[in-house]
C-alpha positions in Angstrom: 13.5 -56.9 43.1 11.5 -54.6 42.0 10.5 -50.5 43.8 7.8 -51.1 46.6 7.5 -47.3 47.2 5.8 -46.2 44.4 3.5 -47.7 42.2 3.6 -49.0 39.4 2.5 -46.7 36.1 1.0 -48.3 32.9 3.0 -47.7 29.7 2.5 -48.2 26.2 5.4 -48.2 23.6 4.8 -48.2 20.4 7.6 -50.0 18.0 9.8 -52.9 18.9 12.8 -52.0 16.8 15.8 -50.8 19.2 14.4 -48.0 21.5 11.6 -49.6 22.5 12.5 -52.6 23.6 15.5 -50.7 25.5 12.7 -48.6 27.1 11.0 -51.4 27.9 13.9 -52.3 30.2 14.9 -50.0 31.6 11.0 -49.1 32.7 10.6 -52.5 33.5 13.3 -53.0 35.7 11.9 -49.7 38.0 8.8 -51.4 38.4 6.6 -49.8 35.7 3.8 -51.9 33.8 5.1 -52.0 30.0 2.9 -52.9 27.1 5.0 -52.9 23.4 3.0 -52.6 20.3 4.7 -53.7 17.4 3.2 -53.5 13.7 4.9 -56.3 12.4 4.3 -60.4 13.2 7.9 -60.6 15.4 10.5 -59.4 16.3 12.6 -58.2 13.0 15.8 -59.9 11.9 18.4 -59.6 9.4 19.6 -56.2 8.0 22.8 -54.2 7.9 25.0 -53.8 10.6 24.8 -50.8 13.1 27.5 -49.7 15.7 27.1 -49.3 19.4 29.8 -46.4 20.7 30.7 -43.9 23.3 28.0 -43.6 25.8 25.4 -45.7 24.2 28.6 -48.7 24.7 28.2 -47.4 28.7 24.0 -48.2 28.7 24.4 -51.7 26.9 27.0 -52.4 29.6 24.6 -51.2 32.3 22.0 -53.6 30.4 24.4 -56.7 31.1 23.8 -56.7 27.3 28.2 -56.7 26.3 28.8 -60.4 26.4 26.5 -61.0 24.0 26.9 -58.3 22.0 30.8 -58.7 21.8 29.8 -62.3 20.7 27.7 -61.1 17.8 30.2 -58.5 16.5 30.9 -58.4 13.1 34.3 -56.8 13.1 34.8 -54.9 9.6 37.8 -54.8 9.1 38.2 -52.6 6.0 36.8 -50.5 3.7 38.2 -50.1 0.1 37.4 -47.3 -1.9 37.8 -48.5 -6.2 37.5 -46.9 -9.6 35.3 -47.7 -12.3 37.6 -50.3 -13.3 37.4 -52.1 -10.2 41.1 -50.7 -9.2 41.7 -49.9 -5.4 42.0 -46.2 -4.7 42.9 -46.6 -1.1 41.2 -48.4 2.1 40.6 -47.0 5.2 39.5 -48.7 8.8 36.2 -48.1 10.2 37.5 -46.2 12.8 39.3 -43.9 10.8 36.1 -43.0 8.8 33.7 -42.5 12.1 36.0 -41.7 14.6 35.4 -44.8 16.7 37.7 -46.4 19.2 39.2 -49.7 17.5 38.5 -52.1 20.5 35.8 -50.9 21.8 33.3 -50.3 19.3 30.8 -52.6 18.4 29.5 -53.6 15.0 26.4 -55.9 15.1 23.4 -57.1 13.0 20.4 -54.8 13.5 18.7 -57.9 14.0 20.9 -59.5 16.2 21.0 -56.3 18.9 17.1 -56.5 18.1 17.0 -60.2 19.5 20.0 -58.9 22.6 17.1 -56.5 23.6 13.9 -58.7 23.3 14.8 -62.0 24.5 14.9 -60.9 28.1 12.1 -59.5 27.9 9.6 -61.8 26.3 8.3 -63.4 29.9 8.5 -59.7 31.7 6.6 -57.6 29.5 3.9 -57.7 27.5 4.3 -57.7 23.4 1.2 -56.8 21.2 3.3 -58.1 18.0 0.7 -57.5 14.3 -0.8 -54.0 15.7 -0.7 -50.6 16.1 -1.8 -47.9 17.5 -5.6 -46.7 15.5 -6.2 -43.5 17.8 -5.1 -41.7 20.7 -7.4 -39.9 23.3 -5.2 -37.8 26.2 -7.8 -37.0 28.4 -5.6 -35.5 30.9 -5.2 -38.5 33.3 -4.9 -41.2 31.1 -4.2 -41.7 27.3 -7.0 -43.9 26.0 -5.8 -45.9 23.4 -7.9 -47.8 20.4 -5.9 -50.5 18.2 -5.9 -51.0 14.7 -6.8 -54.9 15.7 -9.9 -53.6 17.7 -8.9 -53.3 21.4 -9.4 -50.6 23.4 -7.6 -50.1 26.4 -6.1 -47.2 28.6 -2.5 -46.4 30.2 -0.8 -43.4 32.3 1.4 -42.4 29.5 2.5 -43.7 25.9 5.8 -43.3 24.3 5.9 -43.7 20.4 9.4 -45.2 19.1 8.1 -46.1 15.8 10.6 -44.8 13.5 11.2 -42.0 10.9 8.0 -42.0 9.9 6.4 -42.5 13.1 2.3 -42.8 13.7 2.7 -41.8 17.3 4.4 -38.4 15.8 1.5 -38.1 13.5 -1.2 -38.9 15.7 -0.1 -36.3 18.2 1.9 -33.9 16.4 0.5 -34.0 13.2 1.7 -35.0 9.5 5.3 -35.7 9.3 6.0 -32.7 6.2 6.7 -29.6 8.7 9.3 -32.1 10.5 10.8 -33.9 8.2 14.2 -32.8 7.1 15.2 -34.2 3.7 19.2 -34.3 3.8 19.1 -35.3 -0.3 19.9 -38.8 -0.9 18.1 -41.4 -1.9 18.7 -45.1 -1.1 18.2 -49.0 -1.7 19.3 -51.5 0.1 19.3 -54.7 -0.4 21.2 -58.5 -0.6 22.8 -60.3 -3.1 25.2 -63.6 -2.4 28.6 -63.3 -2.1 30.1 -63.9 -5.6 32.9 -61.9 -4.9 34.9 -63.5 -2.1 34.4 -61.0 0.5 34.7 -61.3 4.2 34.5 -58.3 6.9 35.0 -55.8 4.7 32.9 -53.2 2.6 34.0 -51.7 -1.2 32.5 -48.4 -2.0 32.4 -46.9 -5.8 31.7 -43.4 -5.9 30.6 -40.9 -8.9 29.6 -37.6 -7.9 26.2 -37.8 -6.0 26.6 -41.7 -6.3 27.7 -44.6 -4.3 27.5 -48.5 -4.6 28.4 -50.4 -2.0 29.0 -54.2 -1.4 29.8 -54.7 2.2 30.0 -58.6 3.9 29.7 -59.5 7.6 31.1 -62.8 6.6 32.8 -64.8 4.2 30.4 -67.2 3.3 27.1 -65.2 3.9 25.1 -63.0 1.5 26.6 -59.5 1.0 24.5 -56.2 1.4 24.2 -53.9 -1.6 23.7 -50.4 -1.7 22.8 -48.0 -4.3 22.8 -44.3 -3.3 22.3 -41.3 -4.7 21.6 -36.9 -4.9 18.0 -36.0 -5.6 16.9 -32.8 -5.4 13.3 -33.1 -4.4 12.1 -36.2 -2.4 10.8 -39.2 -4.8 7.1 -39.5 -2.6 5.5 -41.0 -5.6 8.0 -44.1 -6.0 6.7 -45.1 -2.5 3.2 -46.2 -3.7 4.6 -48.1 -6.2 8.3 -50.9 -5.8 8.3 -51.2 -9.3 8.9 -47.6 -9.8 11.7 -47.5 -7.3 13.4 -50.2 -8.7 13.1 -48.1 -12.2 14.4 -44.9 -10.3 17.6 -46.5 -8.9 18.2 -48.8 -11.9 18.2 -45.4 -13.8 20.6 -43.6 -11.8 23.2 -46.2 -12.4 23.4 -47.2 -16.1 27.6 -47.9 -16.2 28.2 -51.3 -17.4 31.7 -51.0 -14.5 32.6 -52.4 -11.8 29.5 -54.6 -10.5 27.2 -52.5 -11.1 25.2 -54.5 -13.2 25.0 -57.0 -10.8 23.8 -54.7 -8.1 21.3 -53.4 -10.4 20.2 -57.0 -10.8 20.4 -58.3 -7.7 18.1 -54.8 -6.6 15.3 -55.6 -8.7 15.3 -59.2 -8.1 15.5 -58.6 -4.1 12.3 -59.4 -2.2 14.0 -57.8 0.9 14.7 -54.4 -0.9 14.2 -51.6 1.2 14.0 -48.5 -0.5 14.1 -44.5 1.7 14.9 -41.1 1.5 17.7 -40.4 3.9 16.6 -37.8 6.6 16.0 -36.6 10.1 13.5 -35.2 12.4 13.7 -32.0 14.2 10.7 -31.9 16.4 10.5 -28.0 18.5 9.1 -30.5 21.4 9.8 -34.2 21.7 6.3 -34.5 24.2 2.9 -33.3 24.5 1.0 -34.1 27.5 1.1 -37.5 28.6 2.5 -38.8 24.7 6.4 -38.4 24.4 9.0 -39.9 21.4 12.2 -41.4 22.1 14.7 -42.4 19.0 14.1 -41.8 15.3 10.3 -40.7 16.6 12.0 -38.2 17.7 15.1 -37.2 16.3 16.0 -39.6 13.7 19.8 -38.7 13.0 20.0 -40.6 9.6 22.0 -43.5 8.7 24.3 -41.0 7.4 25.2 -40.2 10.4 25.8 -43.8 11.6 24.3 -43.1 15.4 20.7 -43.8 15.1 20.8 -47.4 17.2 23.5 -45.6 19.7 21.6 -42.4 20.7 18.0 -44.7 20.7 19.8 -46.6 23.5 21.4 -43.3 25.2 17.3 -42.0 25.2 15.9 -45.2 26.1 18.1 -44.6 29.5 17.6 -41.2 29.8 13.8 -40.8 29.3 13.0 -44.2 31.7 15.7 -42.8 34.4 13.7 -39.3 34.4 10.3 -41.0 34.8 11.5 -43.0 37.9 12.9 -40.2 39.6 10.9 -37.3 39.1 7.7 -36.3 40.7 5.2 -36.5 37.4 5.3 -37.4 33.9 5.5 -33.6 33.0 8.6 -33.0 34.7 10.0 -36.5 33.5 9.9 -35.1 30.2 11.2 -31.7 29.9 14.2 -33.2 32.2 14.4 -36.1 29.4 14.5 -33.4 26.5 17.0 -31.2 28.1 19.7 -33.9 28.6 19.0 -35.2 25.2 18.0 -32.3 22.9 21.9 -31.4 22.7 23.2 -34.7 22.8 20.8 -35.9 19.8 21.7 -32.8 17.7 25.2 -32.9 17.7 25.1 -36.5 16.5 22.7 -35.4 13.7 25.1 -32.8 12.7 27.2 -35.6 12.4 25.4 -36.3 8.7 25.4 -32.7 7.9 28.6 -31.5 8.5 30.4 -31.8 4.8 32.0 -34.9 4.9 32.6 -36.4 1.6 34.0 -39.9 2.3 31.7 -42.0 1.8 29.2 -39.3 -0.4 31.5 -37.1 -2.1 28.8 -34.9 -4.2 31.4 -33.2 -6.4 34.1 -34.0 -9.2 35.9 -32.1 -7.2 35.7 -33.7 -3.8 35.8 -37.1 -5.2 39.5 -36.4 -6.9 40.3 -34.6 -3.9 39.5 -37.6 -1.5 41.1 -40.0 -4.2 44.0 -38.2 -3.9 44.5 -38.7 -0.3 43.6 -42.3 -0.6 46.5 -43.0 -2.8 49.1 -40.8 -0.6 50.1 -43.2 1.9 51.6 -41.0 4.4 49.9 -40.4 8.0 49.3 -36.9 7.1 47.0 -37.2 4.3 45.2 -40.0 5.8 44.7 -37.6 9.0 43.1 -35.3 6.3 40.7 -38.3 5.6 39.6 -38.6 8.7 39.7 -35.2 10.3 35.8 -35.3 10.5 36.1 -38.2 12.9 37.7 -36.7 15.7 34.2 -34.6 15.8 32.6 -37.9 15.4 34.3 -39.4 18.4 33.4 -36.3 20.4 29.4 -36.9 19.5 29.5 -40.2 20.1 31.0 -39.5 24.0 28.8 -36.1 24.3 26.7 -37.2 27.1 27.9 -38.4 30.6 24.8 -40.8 31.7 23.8 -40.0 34.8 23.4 -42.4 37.5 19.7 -43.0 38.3 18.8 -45.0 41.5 18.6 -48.6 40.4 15.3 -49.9 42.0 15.6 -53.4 40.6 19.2 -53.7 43.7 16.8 -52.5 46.2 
């Protein structure tokens, strides 16, 4: 049922990736008018698998979204660490690497908690799928709104959830240079089949400033490769052009070890490669008049730091819940930035913090950390993973608070 007290306010959202469409919820269910604008044809599938924890675990419960998200869980089991020679250095769980709670956690498809948060929405609120937003006009009272497919129509507020590289941000805040906070990797990713037998599991090879990964949701699926590396200065210019990112990362990895030349292969053969900088956003202000951002818009935290999906869903909740309770849109979002702002940056310290796992940059830290893979004993594996009791910390860093649910009344 939805809130016959107020009216209902007009909002456009810009990106149907995983804050949006949890926006679009939660906005929908307190009786707000929701239009989506998404730049691609559909909803997208596929891709790697992201994990749901701490609080953001609480909103998909409060979504009714666990059953089915339980159902789709990929359950890694492992993650093996090997030499050049393809020897095993030592394997870890994913919980001892992130600091997650074995159990509780979920690990799911981007595409499939993509599809969780559209499918039931499709008859509820309206999706603009093959658009985008061409200009923006806050007037003061209403944000007038042209499309890049022509239309022309206006709303009481738009919320841009578009992603690192956001054209919300940039239409309202400007280019995305003073913002952008280059963290100095590089990545591709990418998928090969499974040639190697693997099931639930990932194997990481490291050099200083380097890691290839192979990492399989299941036994008989394709596998996702990744090639990562150190660069000092953002590559810009390989963006205009995939055939000279596929000569950067082919560079950066000329061993003939391990499977490396088959990752190599399989990356320049992939017609699903998707080739970034890894980084974040640090925005002074996350709104500006009647235009507000809401996950990686906003405060991207960087795959790095393995909470992007996680605190998108926390600020989906947080940002709708202060826009049905407070008196204006104004309000709504300086209440939205102050629960989030801290919440959002101790999760992005989460990338920045030192840990050399996964990305040990150093001869040094890579013998260090091979070390303590091959000594069994509970002590040097609790030096592994010291860095994930701060993990589980950011992950639970925000109690949610309990907004009036108008959809019971």
């Amino acid at each position: 049922m939805r809130p016959t007290s107020r009216p209902a306010r007009r909002v456009l959202i810009s990106g149907a990736s995983i804050a949006g469409p949890a926006l679009a919820h939660w906005l929908d269910r307190y009786g707000f008018e929701v239009t989506v604008v998404e730049k691609a044809a559909a909803v997208r599938g596929g891709g790697y698998a992201i994990d749901i924890r701490g609080t953001a675990r609480e909103v998909a419960d409060r979504m009714g979204l666990l059953p089915r998200l339980r159902a789709a869980h990929v359950d890694t089991q492992r993650i093996t660490f090997v030499d050049a020679a393809g020897t095993t250095v030592g394997s870890l769980s994913p919980e001892q690497m992130t600091g997650g709670a074995a159990g509780l956690d979920l690990e799911i498809r981007r595409g499939d908690l993509a599809d969780a948060l559209y499918a039931p929405l499709r008859d509820r609120v309206e999706f603009l799928f093959g658009d985008s937003i061409a200009t923006l006009d806050d007037d003061g009272d209403a944000v007038h709104v042209e499309f890049e497919g022509g239309g022309r129509r206006s709303f009481d507020l738009v919320v841009g959830t578009d992603g690192l590289h956001s054209n919300t941000r940039r239409l309202v805040f400007g280019p995305e240079e003073p913002f952008h906070h280059y963290l100095g990797h590089v990545f591709a990713g990418f998928t090969l089949p499974n040639e190697f037998g693997l099931g639930h599991e990932g194997v990481i090879w490291n050099e200083p400033g380097r890691s290839a990964v192979l990492y399989a949701h299941e036994p008989s699926e394709r596998v996702h490769g990744f090639l990562t590396f150190t660069c000092a200065t953002p590559p810009f210019e390989a963006f205009r052009d995939p055939g000279a990112q596929r000569d950067l990362v082919a560079s950066r990895f000329p061993e003939r070890v391990w499977r490396l030349p088959r990752l190599v292969a399989a990356m320049r053969e992939a017609d699903d490669l998707f080739f970034d900088i890894v980084s974040q956003i640090h925005l002074p202000q996350w709104s500006h008049g009647r235009v507000a951002l809401a996950g990686d818009a906003a405060h991207a935290t960087s795959f790095l730091s393995g909470q992007g999906s996680s605190v998108a869903l926390v600020g989906a909740y947080v940002l709708a819940g202060e826009l049905a309770t407070r008196a204006g849109h104004a309000e709504a979002f300086a209440a939205y930035e102050r629960r989030m702002r801290p919440f959002a940056e101790r999760n992005q310290a989460l990338a920045t913090g030192g840990g050399t796992v996964v990305t040990p940059t150093t001869r040094e830290q890579l013998e260090a950390r091979n070390r303590v893979l091959r000594d069994a004993g509970a002590t040097a594996r609790a030096l592994v993973t010291a860095g994930a009791e701060e993990g589980r910390a950011a992950h639970s860093g925000l109690a949610l608070p309990d907004y009036p649910d108008y959809a019971t009344g």
